[in-house]
N, C-alpha and C positions, 0 to 999 in steps of 0.2 A: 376461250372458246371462240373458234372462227363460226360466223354465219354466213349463210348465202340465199338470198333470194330468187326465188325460180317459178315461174307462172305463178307468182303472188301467194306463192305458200313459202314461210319460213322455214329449211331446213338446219335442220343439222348436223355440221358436216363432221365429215370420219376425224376430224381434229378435236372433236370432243374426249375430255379428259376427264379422270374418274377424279370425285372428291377428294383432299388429304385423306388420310389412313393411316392406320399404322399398317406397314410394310409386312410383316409376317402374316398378318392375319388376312391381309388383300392376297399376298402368294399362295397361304391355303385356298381360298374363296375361288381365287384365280385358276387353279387344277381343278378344283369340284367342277368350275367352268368347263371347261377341257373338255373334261371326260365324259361329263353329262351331254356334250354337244357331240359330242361322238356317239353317242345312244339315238339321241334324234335322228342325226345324221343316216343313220345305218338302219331306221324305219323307214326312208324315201323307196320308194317304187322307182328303179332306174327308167324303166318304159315310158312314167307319166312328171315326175318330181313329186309325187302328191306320198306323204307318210302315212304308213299303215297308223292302225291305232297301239301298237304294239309291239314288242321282238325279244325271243327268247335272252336270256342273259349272256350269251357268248355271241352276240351280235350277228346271226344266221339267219335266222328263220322270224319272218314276219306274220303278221295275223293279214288275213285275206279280207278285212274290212278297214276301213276309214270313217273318220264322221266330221261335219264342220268343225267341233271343237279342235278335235285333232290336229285339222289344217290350219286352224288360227293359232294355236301354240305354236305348229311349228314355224310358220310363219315372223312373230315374237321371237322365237329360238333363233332364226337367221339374222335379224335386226343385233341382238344379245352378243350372237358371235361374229360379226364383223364388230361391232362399238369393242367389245374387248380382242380384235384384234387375232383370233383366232380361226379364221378364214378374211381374204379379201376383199373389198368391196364390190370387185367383178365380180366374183363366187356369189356374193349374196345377194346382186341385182340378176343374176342368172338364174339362181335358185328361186327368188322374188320371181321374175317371169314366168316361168315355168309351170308353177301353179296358177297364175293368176288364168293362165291362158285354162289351165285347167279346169278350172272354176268357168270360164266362159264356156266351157262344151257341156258341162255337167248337167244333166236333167233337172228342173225345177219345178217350184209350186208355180203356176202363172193365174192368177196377174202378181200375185205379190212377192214373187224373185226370192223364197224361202226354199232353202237347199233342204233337202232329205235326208234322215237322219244316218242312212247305211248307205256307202258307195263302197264301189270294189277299188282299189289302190290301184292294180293293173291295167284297168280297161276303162276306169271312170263310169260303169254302166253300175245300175241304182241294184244293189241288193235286195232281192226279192225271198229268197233264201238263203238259212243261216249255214256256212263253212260247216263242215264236218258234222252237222246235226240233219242238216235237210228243214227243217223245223221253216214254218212261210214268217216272212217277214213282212209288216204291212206300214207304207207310206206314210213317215207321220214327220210333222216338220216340229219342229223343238225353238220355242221362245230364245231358253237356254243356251243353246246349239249355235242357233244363228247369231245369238249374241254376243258371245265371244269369237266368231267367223269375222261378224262385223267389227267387230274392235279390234282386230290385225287388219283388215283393211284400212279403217281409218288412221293406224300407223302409215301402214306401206304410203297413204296419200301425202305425208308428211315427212316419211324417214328417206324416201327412195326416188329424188326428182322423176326419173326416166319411168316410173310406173305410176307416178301418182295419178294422170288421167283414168288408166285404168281402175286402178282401185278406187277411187271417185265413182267411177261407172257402174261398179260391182256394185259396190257398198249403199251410193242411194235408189238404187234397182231394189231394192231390201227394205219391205214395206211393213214395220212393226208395229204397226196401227190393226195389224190381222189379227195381232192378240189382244190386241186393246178390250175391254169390258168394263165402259164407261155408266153401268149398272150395279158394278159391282161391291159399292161402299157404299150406299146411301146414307147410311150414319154419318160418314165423313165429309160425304160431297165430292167424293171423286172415283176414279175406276182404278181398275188393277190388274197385270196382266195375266192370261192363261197361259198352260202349260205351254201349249200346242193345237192341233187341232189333224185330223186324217183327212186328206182330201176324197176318201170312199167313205161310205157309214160303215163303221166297224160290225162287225158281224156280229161278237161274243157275247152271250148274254148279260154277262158281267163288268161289259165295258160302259163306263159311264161317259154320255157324251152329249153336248147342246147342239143343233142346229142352228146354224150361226151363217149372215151375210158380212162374211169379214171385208174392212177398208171399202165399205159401201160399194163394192164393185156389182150387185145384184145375184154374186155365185156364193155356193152353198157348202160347206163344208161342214165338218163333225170338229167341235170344240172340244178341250177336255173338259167337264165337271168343275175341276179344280182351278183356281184360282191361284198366283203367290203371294198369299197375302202375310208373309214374316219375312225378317231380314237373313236371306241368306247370299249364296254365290248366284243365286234366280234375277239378283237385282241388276244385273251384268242386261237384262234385256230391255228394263226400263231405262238404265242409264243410254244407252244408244238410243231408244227412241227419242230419248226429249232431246238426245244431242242433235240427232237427224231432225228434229222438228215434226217427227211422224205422232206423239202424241202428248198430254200436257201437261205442263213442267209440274204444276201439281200433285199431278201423279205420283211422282215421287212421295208421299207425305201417305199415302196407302196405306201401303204395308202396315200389318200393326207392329211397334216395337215390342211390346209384351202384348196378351190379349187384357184388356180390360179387366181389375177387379169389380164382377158386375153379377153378384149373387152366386149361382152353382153354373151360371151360364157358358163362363167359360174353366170348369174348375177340374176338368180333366188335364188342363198344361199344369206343365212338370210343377210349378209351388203356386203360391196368391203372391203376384206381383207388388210394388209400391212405389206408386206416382201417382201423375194430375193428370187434369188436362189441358193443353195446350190448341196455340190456332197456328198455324203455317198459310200464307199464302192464302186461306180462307177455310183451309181442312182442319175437320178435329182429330188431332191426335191425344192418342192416352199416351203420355212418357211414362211408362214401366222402365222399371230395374228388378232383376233376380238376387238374391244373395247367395255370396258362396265361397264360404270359410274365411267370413269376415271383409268380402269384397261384394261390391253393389257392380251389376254390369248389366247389357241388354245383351239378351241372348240370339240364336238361331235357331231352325228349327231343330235340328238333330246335337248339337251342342261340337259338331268337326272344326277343325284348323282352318279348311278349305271351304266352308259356308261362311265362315266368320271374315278371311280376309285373301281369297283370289280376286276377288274385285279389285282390292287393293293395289295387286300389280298390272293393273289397267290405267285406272282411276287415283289420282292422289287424294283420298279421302282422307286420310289424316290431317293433310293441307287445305282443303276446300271442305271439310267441314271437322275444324280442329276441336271448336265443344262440345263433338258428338264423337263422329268414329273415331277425332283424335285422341279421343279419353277412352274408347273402351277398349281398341286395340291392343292399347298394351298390355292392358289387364284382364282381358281375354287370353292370352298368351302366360300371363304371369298363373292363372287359373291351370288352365294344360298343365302348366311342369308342376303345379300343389295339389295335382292328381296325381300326376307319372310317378314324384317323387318320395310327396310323403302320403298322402291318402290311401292308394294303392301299394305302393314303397315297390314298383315294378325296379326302380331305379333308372331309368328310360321316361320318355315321355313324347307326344308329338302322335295324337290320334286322328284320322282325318281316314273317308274311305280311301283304298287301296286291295291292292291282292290280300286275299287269305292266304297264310304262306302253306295253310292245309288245305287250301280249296281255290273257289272263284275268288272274283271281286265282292267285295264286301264292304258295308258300311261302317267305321269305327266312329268313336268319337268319346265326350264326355258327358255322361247322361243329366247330370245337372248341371250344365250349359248349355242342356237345348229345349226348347218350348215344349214339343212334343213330350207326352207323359213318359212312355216308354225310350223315347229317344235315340239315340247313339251310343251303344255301350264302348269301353274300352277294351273286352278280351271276349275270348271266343264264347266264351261261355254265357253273355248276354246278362251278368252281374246289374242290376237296376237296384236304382238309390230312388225310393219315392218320397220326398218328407210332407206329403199330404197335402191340405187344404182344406185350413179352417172353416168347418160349417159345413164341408161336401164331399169332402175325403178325406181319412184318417191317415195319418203318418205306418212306414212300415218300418219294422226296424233294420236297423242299418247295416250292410253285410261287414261280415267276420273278417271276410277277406274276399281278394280277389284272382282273378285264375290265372290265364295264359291271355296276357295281354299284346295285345299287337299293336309297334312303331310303325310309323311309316317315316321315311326320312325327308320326303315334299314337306312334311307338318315343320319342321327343325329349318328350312330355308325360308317358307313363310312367314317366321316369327323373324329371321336376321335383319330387320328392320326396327324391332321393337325390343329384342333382348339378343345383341349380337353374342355376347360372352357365352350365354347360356345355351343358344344354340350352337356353335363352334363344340362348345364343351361335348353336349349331348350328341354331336354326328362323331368327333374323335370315340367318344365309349362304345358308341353300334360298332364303329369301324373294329376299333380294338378287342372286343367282346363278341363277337359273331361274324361270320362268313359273309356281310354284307356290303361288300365295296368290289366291284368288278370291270371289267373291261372299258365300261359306260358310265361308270359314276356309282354311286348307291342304286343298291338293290331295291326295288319299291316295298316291302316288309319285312317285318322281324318277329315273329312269334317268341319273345323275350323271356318266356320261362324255358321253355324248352328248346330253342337257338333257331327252329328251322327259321330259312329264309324263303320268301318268295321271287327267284330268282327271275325276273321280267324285268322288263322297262316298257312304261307304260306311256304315250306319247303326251297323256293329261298330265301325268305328275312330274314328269322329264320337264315337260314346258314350263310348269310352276316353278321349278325349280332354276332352269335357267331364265325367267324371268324378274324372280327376287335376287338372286346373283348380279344380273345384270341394273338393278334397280341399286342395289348397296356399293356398286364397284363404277358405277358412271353417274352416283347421284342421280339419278331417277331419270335417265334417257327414254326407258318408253314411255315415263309418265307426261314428259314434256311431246313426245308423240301423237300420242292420245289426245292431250289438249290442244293441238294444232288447228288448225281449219275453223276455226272459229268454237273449237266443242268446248271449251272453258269459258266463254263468255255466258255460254247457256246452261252449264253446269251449276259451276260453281257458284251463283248468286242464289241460285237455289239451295245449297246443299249447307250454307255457311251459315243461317241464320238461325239453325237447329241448334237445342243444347239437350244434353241428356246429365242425368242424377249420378254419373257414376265413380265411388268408391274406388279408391284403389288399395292393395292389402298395406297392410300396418308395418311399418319398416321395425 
């Protein structure tokens, strides 16, 4: 691998080469590439460069909204596709441009350089109404949102010499200390961040909100209520803050891994947890583990693919904290497919939200792998598995069966890091068994009992997907990205001294 030094940031250059391999399995992996990057591709707004969030299945018609996540994927996706060599590296520092400048005209939060949640693709002007409903849309800036916007900038500063000032400029313009609620644990001694916050007081009477002087600037916003205080794909906004230095490294050690076994207090999550407790850094953590069909793991909240390991194609968490994420990962994954395949026996597997192939967007997932009681189901019909909790909830019995479960194929590229054979396997059966492989790569659903598909391409799950591709076929290029600029120095020491209890199934 050649390197090159350039205003004191380590690149790496298009001479980068994918790990050994075996050869067939990289040529599959290699077209999934392809054709997926042809989906992205063909969500760009030719007027702006900026990707819708969306585009029908025959690569035509785009959705008339955008959101940062959206731009940070695709963003990831043009990095993905020059490293494999599938557009230029002109083409992707063009592409690279183009948004960035984008992103400089784009309406924001001020002071704190947080983008809004809805823009229009063609004009870059902030959506105030929703496309085809009329229905008002009101100003909210997303934790979430901006933190995966911010982690394709912090690539572009490292992948792409010619833009890196700029995305430097973006990126610490982007003050994630707004969400910070350094009140928020006091059990633990440390804060944790909020959803978001609306820069107007929401109207609804049902909208739950704090008045909040965010990043001590003396102005006033509308906080959400809520807090993220579990492990999910939410933790993408604490990771950038402590990497930018905007809040404290501590923080990290929030979240709670399971909630405490602590009477009926917390005895609505899905089972009664079993661990200790531990000190990080000076925070108390309870290390919970959940069981599940003979494996100990820590859970998220909704039990998806996508809470449990999109950080992951950011962040080398299995690397920088191998006693933790790098133990549950894989066994988070090996769970998924001892649902899909014999729990359920859908014969499929890989739950994560995506399209309802009969309806909207939807949340799927595995109900007992996720905190929440009711959780993430896997099929339409909302099947929940409760097994109680001793002393405060009684167990319910266990269903018969289950109905019309829905794949999603983001979930099967997710895992190609931790079970490659079994995801290769699992995408050839959708491919071969239903109408879902198109112009763009896989179709974003499978309603598996009944075939339909949900023929989209979604610019969230397209990204996921050409970013686990791209992470298996270059040895982890964006993960070396990401850690540039100093963000691994500040990560990783914190992330690596955690250890978690967890089980893996019985060979």
């Amino acid at each position: 691998m050649r390197k090159t030094v350039l205003s004191g940031l380590l690149v790496l250059s298009l001479a980068a080469t994918a790990a050994p391999a075996n050869a067939s399995t990289d040529s599959t992996l290699h077209r999934y590439a392809k054709d997926t990057w042809r989906s992205m591709a063909a969500m760009v707004e030719p007027a702006t460069g900026v990707p819708s969030d969306k585009v029908t299945g025959d690569l035509r018609t785009r959705a008339q909204v955008t959101s940062p996540t959206n731009i940070g994927t695709y963003l990831w996706s043009t990095l993905a596709a020059r490293d494999l060599r599938l557009i230029s590296g002109a083409d992707a520092a063009s592409r690279v441009g183009r948004v960035l400048r984008a992103l400089e005209k784009m309406e924001r939060d001020t002071p704190t350089g947080q983008y809004y949640n809805w823009y229009d693709p063609a004009t870059l002007a902030l959506v105030t109404s929703w496309p085809g409903t009329g229905e008002p849309v009101r100003l909210f800036a997303s934790s979430v949102d901006n933190g995966w916007l911010a982690s394709a900038l912090m690539m572009i500063r490292t992948a792409v010499p010619a833009h890196a000032r700029a995305a430097d400029r973006l990126v610490t313009s982007m003050n994630f200390a707004s969400y910070y609620d350094p009140a928020a644990r006091p059990d633990a001694g440390t804060g944790l961040l909020r959803g978001g916050f609306w820069p107007e007081r929401p109207p609804g009477p049902n909208d739950c909100f704090v008045e909040s002087d965010y990043a001590g600037t003396g102005t006033t916003v509308y906080s959400t209520c809520h807090h993220y205080g579990a492990p999910a794909e939410t933790r993408i906004g604490q990771y950038v803050g402590i990497a930018l230095g905007q809040i404290p490294r501590e923080s990290y050690y929030g979240p709670y891994r399971t909630f405490p076994d602590n009477g009926c207090d917390f005895g609505w999550q899905e089972q009664k947890p079993v661990g200790s407790w531990k000190q990080y850094l000076g925070v108390n953590v309870w290390e919970g583990t959940y069981e599940y069909r003979g494996m100990r793991f820590v859970p998220n909240w909704g039990g998806s693919m996508f809470e449990a390991l999109m950080p992951d194609l950011v962040v080398p968490e299995a690397k920088w904290a191998p006693r933790a994420w790098g133990r549950n990962h894989p066994v988070f994954v090996q769970a998924q497919i001892e649902h899909g395949l014999n729990e359920a026996e859908y014969g499929y597997w890989g739950f994560s939200p995506s399209n309802d192939p009969l309806g909207t967007y939807e949340v799927y997932g595995v109900d007992q792998l996720g905190m929440d009681g009711p959780g993430y189901m896997s099929d339409r019909e909302r099947t929940n598995v409760d097994p109680g909790y001793e002393g405060c909830r009684p167990a319910q019995p266990a269903p018969e069966s289950y109905k019309e479960g829905v794949v999603t194929p983001h979930a099967s590229f997710l895992a190609l890091p931790y079970a490659k054979s079994a995801a290769l396997d699992n995408l050839a059966k959708l491919r071969r068994d239903f109408d879902a492989y198109g112009p763009g790569g896989f179709y974003d659903a499978i309603a598996v009992r009944s075939g339909v598909v949900s023929k989209w391409y979604l610019a969230l799950d397209q990204g996921m997907a050409m970013a686990a591709l791209s992470n298996v076929l270059t040895g982890g290029n964006l993960h070396r990205y990401f850690a540039g600029s100093g963000v691994e120095a500040k990560l990783r020491p914190v992330m690596r001294i955690e250890e978690w209890d967890v089980v893996p199934p019985k060979k």
